[in-house]
C-alpha positions as CSV (number, residue, x, y, z in Angstrom):
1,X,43.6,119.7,78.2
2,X,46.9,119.8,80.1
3,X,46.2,116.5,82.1
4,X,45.0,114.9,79.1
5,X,48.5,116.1,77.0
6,X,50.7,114.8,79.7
7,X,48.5,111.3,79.8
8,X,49.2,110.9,75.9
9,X,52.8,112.3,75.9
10,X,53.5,109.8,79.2
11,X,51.9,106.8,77.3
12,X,53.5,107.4,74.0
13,X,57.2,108.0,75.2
14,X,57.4,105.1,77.9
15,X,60.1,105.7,80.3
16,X,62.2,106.3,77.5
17,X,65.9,106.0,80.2
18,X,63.9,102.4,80.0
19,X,62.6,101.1,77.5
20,X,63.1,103.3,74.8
21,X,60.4,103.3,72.2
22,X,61.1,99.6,71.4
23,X,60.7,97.5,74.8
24,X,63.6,95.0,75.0
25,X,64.2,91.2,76.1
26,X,66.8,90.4,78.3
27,X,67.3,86.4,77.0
28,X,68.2,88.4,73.1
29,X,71.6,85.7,73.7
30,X,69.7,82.9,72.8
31,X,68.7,84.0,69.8
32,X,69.9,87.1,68.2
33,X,67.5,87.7,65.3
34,X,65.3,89.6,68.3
35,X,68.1,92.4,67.7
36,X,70.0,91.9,64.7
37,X,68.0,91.1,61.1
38,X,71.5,89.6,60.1
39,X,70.9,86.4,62.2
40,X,68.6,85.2,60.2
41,X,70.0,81.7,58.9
42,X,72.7,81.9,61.5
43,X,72.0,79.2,63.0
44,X,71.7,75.0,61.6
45,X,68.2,74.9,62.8
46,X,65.3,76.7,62.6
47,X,65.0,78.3,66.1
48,X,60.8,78.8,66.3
49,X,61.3,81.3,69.7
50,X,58.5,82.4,71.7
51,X,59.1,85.1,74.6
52,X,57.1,86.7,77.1
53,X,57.9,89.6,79.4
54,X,56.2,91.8,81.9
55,X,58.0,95.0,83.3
56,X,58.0,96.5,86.8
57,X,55.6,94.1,88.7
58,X,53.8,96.3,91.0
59,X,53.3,99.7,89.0
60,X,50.0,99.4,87.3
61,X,49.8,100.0,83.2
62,X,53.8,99.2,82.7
63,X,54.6,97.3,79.6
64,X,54.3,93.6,78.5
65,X,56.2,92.0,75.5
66,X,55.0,89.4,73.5
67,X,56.9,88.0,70.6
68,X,56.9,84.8,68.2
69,X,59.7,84.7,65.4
70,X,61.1,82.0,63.3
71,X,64.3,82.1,61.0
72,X,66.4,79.3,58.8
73,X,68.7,79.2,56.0
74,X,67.1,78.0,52.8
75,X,70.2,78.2,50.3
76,X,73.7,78.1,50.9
77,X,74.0,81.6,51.6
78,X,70.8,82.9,52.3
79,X,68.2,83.3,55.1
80,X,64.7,84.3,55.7
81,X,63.0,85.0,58.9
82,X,59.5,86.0,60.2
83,X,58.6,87.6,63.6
84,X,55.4,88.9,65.3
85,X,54.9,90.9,68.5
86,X,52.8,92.4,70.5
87,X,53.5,95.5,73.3
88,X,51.2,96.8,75.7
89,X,50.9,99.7,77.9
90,X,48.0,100.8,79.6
91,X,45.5,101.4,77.1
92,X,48.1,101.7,74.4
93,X,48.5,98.6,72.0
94,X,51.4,98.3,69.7
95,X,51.4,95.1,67.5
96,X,53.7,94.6,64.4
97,X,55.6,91.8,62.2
98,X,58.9,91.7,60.4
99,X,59.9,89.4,57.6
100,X,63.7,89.6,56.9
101,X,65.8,88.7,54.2
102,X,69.8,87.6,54.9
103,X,72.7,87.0,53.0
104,X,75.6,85.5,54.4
105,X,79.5,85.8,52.6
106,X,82.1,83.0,53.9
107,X,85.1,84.9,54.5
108,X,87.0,82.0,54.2
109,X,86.6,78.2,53.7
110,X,86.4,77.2,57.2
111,X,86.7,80.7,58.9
112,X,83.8,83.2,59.8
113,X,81.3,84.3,57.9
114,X,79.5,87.8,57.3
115,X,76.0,88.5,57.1
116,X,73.8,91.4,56.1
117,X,69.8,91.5,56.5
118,X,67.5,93.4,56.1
119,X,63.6,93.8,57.4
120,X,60.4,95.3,56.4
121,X,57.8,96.1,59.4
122,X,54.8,97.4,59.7
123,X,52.8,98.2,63.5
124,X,49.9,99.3,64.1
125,X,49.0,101.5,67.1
126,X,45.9,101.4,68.7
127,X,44.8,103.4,71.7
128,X,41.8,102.2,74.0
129,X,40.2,105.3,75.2
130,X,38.0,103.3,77.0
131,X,40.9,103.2,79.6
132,X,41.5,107.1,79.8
133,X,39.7,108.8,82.5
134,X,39.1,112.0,80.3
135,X,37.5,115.6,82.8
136,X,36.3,116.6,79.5
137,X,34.2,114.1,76.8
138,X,34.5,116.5,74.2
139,X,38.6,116.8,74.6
140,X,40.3,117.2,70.8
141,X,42.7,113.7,72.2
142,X,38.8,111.8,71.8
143,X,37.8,113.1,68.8
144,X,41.0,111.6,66.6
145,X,41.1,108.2,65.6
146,X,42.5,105.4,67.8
147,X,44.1,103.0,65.1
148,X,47.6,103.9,62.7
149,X,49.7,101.6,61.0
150,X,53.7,102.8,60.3
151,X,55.5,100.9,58.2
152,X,59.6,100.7,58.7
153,X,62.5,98.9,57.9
154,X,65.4,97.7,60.0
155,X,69.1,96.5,58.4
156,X,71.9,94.6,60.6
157,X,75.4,93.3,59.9
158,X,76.7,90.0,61.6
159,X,80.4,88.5,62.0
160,X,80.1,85.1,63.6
161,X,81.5,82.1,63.9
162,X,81.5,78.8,66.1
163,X,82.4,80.6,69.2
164,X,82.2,84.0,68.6
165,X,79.8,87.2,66.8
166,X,80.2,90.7,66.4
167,X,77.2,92.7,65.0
168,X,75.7,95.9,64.2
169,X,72.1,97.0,63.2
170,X,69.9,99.8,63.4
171,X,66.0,99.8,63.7
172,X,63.5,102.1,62.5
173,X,65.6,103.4,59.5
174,X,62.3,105.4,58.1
175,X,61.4,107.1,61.4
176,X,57.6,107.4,61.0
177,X,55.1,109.7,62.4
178,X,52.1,108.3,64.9
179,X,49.2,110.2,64.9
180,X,46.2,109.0,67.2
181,X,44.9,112.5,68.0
182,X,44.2,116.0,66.3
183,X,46.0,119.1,65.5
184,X,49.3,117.0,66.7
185,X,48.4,116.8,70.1
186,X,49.2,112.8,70.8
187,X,52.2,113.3,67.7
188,X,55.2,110.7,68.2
189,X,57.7,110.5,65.8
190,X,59.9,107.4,66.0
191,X,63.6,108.1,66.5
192,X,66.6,105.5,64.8
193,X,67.5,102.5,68.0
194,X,71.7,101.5,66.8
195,X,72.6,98.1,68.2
196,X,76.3,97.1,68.7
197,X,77.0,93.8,70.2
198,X,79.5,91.2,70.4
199,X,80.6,87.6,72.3
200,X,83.3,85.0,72.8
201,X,82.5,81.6,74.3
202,X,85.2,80.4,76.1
203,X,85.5,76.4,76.5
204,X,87.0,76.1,79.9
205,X,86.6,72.2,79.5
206,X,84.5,69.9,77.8
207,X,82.0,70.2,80.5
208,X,82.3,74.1,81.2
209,X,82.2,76.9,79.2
210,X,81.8,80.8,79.8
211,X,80.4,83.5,77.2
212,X,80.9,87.6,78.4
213,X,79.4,89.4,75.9
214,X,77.8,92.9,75.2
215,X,75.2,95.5,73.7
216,X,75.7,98.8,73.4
217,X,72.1,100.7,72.7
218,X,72.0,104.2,71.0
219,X,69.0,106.4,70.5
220,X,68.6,109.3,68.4
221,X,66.8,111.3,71.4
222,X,69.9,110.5,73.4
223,X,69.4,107.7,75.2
224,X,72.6,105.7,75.2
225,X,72.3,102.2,77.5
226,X,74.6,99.4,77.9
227,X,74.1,95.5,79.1
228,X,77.7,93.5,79.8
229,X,76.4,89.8,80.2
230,X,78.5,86.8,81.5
231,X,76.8,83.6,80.5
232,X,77.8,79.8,81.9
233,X,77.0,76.4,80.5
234,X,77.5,73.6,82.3
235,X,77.6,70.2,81.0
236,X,75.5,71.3,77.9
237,X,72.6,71.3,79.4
238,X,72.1,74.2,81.9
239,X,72.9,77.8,82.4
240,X,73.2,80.1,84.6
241,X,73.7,84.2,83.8
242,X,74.1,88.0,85.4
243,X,74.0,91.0,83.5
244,X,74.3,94.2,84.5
245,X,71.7,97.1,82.4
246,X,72.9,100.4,82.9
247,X,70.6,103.0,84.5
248,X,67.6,100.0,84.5
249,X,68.7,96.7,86.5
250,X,70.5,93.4,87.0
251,X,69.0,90.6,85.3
252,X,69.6,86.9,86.9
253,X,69.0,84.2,84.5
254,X,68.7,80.4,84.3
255,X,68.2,77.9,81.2
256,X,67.7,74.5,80.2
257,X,68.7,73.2,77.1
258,X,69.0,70.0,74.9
259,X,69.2,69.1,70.4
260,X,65.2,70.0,70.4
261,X,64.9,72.9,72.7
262,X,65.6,75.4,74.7
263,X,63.8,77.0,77.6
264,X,64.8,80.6,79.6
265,X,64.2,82.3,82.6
266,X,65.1,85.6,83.3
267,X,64.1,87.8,86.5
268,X,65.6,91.8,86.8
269,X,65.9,93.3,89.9
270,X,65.3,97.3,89.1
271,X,68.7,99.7,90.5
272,X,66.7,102.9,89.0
273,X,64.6,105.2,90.8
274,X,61.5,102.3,90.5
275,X,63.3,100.0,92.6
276,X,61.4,101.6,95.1
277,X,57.8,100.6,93.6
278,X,58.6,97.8,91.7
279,X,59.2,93.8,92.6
280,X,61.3,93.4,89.3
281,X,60.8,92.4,85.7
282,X,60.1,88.4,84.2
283,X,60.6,87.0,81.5
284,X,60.8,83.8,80.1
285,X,61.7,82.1,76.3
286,X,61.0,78.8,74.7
287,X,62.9,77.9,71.8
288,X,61.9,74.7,69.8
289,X,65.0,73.7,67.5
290,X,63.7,72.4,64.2
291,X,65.9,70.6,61.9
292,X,67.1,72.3,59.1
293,X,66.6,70.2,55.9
294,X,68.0,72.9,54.0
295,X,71.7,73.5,54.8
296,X,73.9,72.4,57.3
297,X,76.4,74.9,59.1
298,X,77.5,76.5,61.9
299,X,75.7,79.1,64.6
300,X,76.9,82.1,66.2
301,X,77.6,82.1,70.2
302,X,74.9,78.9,71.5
């Protein structure tokens, strides 16, 4: 029963120093609705964005990311925006959607403009037990059911402007209870993930521009992470980045990017205690810019 406990405790609290309970992209720049519910509408496009990332290449069982989201503005002042995604680690299966509702204030005629949104979720945990080598077949993990859905919410605030965003937002305001197991044995309660972020782009001429920006990540189990990014466009049409993840990695990145889309690279190289096991972390994005019929304006950052 002890082996068993540890598998379940391992696979439900994932390298927390890591990935927290909510596996993160590195490319979130490109479009901020991955972090911020705000975003929605932030942008005079619809941004459909799908992302793919694979952690740790070389440790077997470490998580993928899949996610698929879509936002626009469809009045003057408001925004909607859907997302799906899908985590997986080892035999654990975590698959969700969020549908968010933004409304953005201009704080002036031709100055910024600030948004608040918010998002219902819902996931649904399922655990394979196919995939656990168990000593015991009649173990109390086995004999509980392998499929919950949570619901939850997230909210987010967002300052932006043409060349610059600030913004706040906190996920997993109602900090559910999972429960694949009995008598509490595979119990996980989800903890509150704060967001602070901000950016400036700079326009070092009309060829050249540079955007430093940040995120500062807070859990309630006491996890506190940073990323400081320094973004580069060149001729409007390629970038190149480097940030720096605190206690995790550095994350190289390359882009392409025209009107119509948008396409991402980004590899990690691990400086934590895995670097020793691991080849490093990919990702990539794809972002396909659909006109916006609806209302024009301005975006936040790219």
């Amino acid at each position: 029963m002890k082996k068993i406990y540890f598998l379940i405790t391992v696979l439900f609290l994932p390298l927390a120093a890591y990935t927290q309970q909510i596996p993160m992209n590195a490319q979130y720049n490109y479009d901020l609705y991955q972090i911020n519910p705000a975003a929605a509408g932030s942008q005079d496009y619809m941004p459909l964005s799908l992302s793919l990332r694979k952690f740790w290449v070389g440790i077997n069982g470490t998580p993928s990311v899949q996610m698929l989201s879509g936002h626009m503005l469809v009045a003057d002042r408001m925004g909607v925006g859907v997302k799906v995604f899908n985590y997986l680690q080892g035999p654990l299966r975590q698959t969700g959607m969020e549908a968010t509702y933004a409304y953005h204030i201009p704080l002036s005629e031709e100055g910024p403009k600030l948004s608040l949104g918010l998002s219902g979720t819902f996931f649904q945990y399922y655990l394979d037990k196919q995939k656990l080598n168990m000593e015991d077949p009649s173990d109390a993990v086995l004999l509980g059911g392998d499929k919950k859905i949570v619901p939850d919410a997230n909210f987010g605030a967002l300052l932006y402007d043409e060349n610059y965003f600030v913004g706040f937002s906190v996920a997993q305001l109602f900090q559910g209870k999972i429960n694949l197991g009995t008598e509490g044995i595979s119990e996980q309660k989800k903890v509150r993930h704060y967001y602070f972020n901000g950016g400036y782009r700079f326009d070092i001429s009309e060829d050249v521009s540079l955007e430093p920006s940040v995120l500062l990540k807070f859990m309630e189990m006491g996890v506190f992470q940073a990323d400081i990014n320094l973004m580069t466009d060149l001729f409007k049409t390629v970038n190149f980045g480097l940030a720096y993840r605190t206690q995790d990695a550095v994350s190289i990145q390359i882009g392409y990017h025209n009107k119509n889309l948008l396409f991402g690279y980004a590899y990690d190289i691990a400086i934590s205690d895995l670097r020793t096991q691991t080849s490093g972390s990919h990702e990539i994005i794809f972002i396909y810019k659909i006109p916006n019929f609806f209302v024009k304006k301005v975006q936040p950052g790219k």
